[in-house]
N, C-alpha and C positions, 0 to 999 in steps of 0.2 A: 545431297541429292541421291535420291534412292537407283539402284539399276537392277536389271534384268535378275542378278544374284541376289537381290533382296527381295523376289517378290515369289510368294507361294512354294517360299520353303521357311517353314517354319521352325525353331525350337520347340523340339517334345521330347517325352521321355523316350521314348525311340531311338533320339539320336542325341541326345543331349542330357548327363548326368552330373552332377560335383564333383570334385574331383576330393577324395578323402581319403587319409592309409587304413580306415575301418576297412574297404573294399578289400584289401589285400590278407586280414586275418581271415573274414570267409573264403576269398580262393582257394587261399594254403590249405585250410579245413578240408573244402570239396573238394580238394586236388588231392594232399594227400593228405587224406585224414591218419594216417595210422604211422605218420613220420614224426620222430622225439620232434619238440616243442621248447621242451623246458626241459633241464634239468638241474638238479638244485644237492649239493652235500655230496658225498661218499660212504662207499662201502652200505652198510645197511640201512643208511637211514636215509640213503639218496635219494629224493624225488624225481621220479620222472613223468612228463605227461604229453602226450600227443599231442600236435594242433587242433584234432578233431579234442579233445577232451577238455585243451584250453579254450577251444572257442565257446565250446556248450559255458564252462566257469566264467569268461568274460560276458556270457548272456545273462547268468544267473546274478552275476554280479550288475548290471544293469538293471534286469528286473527287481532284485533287492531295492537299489536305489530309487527307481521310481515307486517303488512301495513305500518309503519313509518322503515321497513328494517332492524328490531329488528332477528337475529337467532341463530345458531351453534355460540357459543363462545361466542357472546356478555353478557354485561355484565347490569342488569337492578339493579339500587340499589332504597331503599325502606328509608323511613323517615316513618314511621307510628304506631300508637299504637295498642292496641289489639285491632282492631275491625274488621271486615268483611272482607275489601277491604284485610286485611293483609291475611286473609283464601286465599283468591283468591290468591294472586301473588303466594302463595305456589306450584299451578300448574298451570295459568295461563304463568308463566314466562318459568319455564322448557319444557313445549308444546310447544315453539318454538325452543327449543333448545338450548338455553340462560341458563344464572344462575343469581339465583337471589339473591342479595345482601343486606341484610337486616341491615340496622346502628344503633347504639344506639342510642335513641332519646335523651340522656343525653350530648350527647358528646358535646362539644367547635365546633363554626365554622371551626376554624385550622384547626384539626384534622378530621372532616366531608369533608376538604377540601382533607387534604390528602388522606384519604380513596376515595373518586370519581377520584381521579389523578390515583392513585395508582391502582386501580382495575379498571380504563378507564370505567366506567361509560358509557353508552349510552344513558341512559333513569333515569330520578330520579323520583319516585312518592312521591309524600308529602303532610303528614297533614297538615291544615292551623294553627294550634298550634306550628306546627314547621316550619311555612314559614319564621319568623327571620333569624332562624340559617339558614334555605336552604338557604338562599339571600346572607347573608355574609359568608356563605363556598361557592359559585358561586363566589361570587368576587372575593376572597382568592385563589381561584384554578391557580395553575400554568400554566396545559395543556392548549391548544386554543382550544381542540375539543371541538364539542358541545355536547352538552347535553340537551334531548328534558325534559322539565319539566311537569309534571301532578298533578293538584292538586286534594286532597280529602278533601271535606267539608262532616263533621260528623254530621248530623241532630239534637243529640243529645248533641251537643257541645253547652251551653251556652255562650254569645257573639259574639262579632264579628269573621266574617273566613274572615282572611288575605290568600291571596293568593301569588304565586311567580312564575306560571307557566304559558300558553297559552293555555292551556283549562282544564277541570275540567273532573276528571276520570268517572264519569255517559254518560259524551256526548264520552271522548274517548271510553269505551269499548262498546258505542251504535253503534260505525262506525264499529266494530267488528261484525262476521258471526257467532251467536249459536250453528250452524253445522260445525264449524270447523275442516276440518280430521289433527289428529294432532297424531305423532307416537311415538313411544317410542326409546329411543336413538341408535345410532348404535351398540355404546357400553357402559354397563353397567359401565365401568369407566369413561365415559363420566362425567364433571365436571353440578353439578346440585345447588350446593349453593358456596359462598364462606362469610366465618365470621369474621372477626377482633379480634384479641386480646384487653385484655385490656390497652396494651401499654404502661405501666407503668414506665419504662425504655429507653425510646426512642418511636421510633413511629410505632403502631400495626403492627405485623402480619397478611398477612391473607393467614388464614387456608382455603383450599379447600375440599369442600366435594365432593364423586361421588355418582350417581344413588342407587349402587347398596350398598353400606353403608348405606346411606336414607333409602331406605326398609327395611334392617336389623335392623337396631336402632330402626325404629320404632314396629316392630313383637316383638324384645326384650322388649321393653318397654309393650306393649300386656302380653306376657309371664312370666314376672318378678312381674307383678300387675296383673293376672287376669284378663285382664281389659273385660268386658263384651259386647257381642251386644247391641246397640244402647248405652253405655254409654255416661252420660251428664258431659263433662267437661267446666269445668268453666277456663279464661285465666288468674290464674291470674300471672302466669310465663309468661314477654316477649317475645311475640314471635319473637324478631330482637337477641335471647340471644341464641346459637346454635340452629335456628330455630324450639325456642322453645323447647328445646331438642328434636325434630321432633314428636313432637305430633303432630303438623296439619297432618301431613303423617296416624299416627296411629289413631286418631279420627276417617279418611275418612276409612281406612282400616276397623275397626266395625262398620260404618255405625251410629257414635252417635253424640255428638251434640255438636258443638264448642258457649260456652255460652261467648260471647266477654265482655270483664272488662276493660273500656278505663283507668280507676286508680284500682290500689290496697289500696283500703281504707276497715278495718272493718267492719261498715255500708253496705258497698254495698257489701261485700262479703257473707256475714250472710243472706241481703235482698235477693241474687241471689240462696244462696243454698235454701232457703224456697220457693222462686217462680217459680224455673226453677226445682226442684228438685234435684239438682246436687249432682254427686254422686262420684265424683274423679275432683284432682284439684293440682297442684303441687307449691313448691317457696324454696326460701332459708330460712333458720331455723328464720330471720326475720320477715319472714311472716305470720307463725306457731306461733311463740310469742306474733306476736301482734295481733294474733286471743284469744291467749293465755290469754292475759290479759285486754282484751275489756272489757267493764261494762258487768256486768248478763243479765242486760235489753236488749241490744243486739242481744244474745243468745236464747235469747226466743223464742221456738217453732222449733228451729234447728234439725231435725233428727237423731239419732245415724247411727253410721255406713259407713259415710263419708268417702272415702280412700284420704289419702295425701301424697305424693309425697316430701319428704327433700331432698336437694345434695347444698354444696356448703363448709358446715361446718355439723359437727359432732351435731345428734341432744344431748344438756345437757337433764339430768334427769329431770329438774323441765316442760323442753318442752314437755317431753315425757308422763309425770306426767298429766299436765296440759291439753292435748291433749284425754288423756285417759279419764279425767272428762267428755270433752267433748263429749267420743264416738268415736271421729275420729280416724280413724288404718291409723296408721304411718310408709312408708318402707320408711329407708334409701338407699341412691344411690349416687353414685359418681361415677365423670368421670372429662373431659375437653373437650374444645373447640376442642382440637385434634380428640376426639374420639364422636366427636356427642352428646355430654353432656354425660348424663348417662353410664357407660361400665361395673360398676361392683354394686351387689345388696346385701345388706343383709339379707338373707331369715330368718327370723323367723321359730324357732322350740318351739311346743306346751309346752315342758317343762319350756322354759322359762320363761310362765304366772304363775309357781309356785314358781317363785323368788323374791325376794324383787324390789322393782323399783329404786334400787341404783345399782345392779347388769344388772338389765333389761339394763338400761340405758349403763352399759358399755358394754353389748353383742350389742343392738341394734347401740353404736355408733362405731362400726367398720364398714373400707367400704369393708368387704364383699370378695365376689368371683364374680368370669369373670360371665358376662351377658350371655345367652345360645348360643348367636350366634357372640361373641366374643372368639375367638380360645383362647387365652390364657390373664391370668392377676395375676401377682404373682410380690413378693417382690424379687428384683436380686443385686447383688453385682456388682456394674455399672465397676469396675475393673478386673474383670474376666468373667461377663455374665453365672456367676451360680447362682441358687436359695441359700435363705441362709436359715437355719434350721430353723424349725418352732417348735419355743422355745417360741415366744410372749419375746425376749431380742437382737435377732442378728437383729442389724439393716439394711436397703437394700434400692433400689429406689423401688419404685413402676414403674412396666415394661407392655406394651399391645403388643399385637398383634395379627392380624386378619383383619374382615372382618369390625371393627367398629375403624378403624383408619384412619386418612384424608387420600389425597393425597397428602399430603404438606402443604410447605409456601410458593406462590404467588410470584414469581421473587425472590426467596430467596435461590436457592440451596444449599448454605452454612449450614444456620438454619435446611433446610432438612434432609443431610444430617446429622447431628447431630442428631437430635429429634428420625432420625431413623437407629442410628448406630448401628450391631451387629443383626440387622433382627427384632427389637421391638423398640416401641415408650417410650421414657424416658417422664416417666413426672415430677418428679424436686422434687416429694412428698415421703419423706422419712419413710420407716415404718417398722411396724414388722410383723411378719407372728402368728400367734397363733397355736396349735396344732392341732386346725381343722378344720386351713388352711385358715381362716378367715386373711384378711388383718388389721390392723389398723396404721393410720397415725399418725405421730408422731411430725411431722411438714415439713414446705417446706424446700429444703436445704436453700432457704437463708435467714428461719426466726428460725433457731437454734442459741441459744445464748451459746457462750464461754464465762462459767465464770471461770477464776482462773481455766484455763483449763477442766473441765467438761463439758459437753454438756447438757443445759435445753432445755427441749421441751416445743416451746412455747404453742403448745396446752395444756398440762399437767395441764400448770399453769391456762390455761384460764377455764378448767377443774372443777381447785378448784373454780374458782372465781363464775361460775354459779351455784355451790350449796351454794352459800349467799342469802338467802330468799330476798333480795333486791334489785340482780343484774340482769337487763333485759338485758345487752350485754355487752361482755367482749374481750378484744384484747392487747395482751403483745406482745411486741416487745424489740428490745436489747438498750439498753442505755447504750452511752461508758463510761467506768468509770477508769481515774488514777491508781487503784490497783488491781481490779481483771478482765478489759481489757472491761470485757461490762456483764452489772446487767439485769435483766429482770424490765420493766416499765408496769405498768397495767392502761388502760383506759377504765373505766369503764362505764357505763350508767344506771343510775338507772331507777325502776319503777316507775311510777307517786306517788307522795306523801313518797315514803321512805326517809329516813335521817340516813344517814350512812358516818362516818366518815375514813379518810384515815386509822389509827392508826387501825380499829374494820375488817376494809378487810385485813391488813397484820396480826393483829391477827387470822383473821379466818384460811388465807393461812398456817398461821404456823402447824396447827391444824390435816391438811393434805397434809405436803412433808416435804421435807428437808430442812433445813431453808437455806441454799447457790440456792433455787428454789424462794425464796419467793420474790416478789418483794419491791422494794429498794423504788420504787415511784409509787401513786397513784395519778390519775389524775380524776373526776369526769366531762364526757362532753357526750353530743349527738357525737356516735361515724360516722366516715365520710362514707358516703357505695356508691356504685356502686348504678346501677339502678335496678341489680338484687340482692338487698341485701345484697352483699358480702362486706369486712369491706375494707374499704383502707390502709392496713397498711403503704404504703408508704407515704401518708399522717401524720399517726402518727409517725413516726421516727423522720420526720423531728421536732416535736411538743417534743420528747420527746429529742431531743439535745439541746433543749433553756431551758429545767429543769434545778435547779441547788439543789429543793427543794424536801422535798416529799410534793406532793399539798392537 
């Protein structure tokens, strides 16, 4: 039934727009056009360019695209590493209406083949570092459509640039119009990215993002961090990894400065915070570690006060320890590919700094509460769709819903429908609730181990293993075992120069759980990780069914 507030006020453009992060690279332009943007290398070969200079190249890159009949719906996928050209397709590609596809430059030909079939592809733009893989996922590809190739030669790239494409992205976005009038979508569900799973069980997902999720995700990620006017971010998060969990959106949104990192190595991360001044920077708890334990010399002359950005795993105490030496303040955050990266944060409270940094470490490793503009994120009993008591013991799924959940899976209704049964997004991560209200993970459902009917959480155990003053990364997984049906397996990775024996890590474990938690086998290797740090466990499963020993 209509009332008084419904009648003879209308929706127009006057008072009613889309909501889109496009809006946020022209502000920053008109705002300040003449503030660094980008910058990209060192010493003389450094690029740098203004907002007002990236926005004219994100138009020209647009108008390029609809030149070669690029728009609404098409689909533009990306080969590239962190460097400039990646800033630009961020709104470059959505200006015309298109979404843009950004692929793991880790991936197998196959599988990059799949993914151009599968999300039909129109346009691939690619690094000459990954012209290999481009050339053999073109071959590989099923479809007969074409697909127009552009490559990017990185100035800064030592060696030869292989190419794979018919012409080179400086001459295409030169045929492109600076002034490009370019609008913002019709509607804010308009599809604006689409991402890939990791695929680990058959072949990726992909998850679609829309407009007005992007804006959101990225204000949240503004709001959850403080993040300041003109902040200087450093890349060294992926940005083909939930588009960068939409920080290009949120950098463009404060007008500060995307400092591009073609590797994530050490040295160059440490060189880039002393030269660029950088003052926020995000990665998976690997990346944090092995800043963590870099030589002193390194280190030298590094500024306190650093903010960094964790999500993928639980930060341990010794990272959080180790980080503190450094200065650098560390939020935890977790999300999925589902929900934009990032959806829920765990805010730090002042009393905390008067705790021991063993407690620190397990307040800060919870993932938290819903994001501000994330409607809801709580622990639910996937059988009945009620919250479960927040005791920190009743176990539950972790559940979203809101404005920072995709729109789906990609020709997948089925999957859809699941992921979003019951009005909220299931994400597969089993936890507990605490009493104030704070979430913590307990593990994935399908990385809990039955033993001799009990349930180990495989986090718990990986828990103990990184307060072993020797362990720099830790991943237990289930190994089947004749009598009590499947034991926990620990593969470890130590720090440079430690010597630690299997026998002294199951002694430690014992030290802290129940010995039916402690692992049965010890495995000492370089653990296998994704591109964004994340460990492979399905890799080690497989690794730990040819045990017969403890190693």
């Amino acid at each position: 039934m209509s009332s008084i507030y419904d009648q003879d006020l209308p929706r127009t453009e006057a008072n009613y727009r889309p909501l889109s992060p496009l809006s946020f690279l022209e502000r920053s332009a008109r705002v300040y056009p003449d503030r660094m943007a980008v910058v990209h290398g060192s010493g003389e070969k450094t690029i740098r360019r203004t907002w007002s200079q990236t926005y004219r190249r994100c138009r020209q890159l647009a108008s390029a695209l609809e030149g070669v009949g690029i728009g609404k719906g098409d689909t533009v996928a990306v080969l590239l590493p962190n460097t400039p050209p990646m800033v630009e397709v961020h709104f470059g590609v959505p200006m015309t209406g298109a979404v843009l596809n950004t692929i793991n430059t880790r991936l197998d030909p196959q599988t990059v083949a799949y993914i151009l079939d599968h999300g039909e592809a129109s346009v691939l733009i690619v690094d000459s570092e990954f012209a290999p893989v481009a050339r053999r996922a073109l071959e590989l590809r099923k479809s007969e459509a074409p697909i127009k190739v552009i490559d990017t030669v990185d100035p800064i790239l030592e060696g030869t640039s292989e190419t794979v494409g018919d012409i080179e992205y400086e001459a295409f976005i030169a045929q492109g119009d600076p002034e490009y009038l370019w609008s913002l979508p019709g509607d804010e569900w308009d599809a604006i990215a689409l991402n890939y799973t990791s695929g680990t069980t058959g072949n990726p997902k992909g998850v679609v993002y829309h407009h007005r999720g992007a804006a959101l995700a990225a204000i949240s990620n503004i709001m959850e961090w403080d993040m300041p006017k003109h902040a200087i971010y450093l890349w060294t998060l992926p940005m083909f990894h939930c588009n960068g969990w939409c920080f290009p959106w949120a950098v463009a949104a404060r007008a500060g400065v995307n400092v591009c990192l073609r590797r994530v190595e050490a040295k160059a991360i440490f060189d880039a915070i002393r030269e660029h001044g950088v003052d926020h920077y995000c990665g998976a708890p690997i990346v944090h570690s092995m800043l963590v334990n870099a030589p002193d010399a390194l280190k030298e002359g590094v500024p306190a006060g650093v903010k960094a950005m964790v999500a993928g795993a639980a930060p341990p105490a010794s990272m959080i320890e180790g980080m503190e030496r450094m200065g650098f303040d560390l939020l935890h955050v977790y999300g999925l590919t589902e929900t934009y990266g990032p959806a829920t944060v765990c805010p730090k409270h002042e009393h905390w700094q008067t705790l021991d940094i063993g407690e620190r470490a397990r307040l800060n490793a919870r993932q938290g509460v819903a994001y501000h503009l994330q409607e809801g994120a709580c622990v639910m009993e996937p059988s009945t769709m009620e919250m479960v008591a927040h005791d920190g013991d009743t176990m539950g799924e972790i559940m979203f819903r809101g404005n920072i959940v995709m729109k789906g899976y990609l020709k997948n209704p089925k999957a859809t429908q699941e992921a979003l049964a019951g009005g909220w997004f299931h994400s597969g991560d089993l936890a507990v609730a605490d009493p104030d209200g704070y979430m913590k993970i307990k593990d994935r459902s399908k990385d809990i181990i039955i033993s001799g009917g009990e349930n180990i959480s495989s986090i718990e155990v990986e828990d103990a293993l990184y307060r072993h003053p020797a362990v720099l990364a830790a991943a237990v997984v289930a190994k089947s075992d004749t009598r009590w049906g499947e034991t926990p397996c620990a593969f470890v990775e130590l720090k440079e120069g430690a010597q630690v024996s299997a026998e002294d890590i199951i002694a430690h474990c014992k030290q802290h759980m129940a010995g039916f938690k402690v692992p049965r086998h010890v495995v000492f290797c370089e653990l296998p990780k994704t591109s964004t740090g994340k460990i492979q466990k399905f890799e080690l499963r497989k690794k730990a069914e040819a045990l017969d020993t403890v190693s």
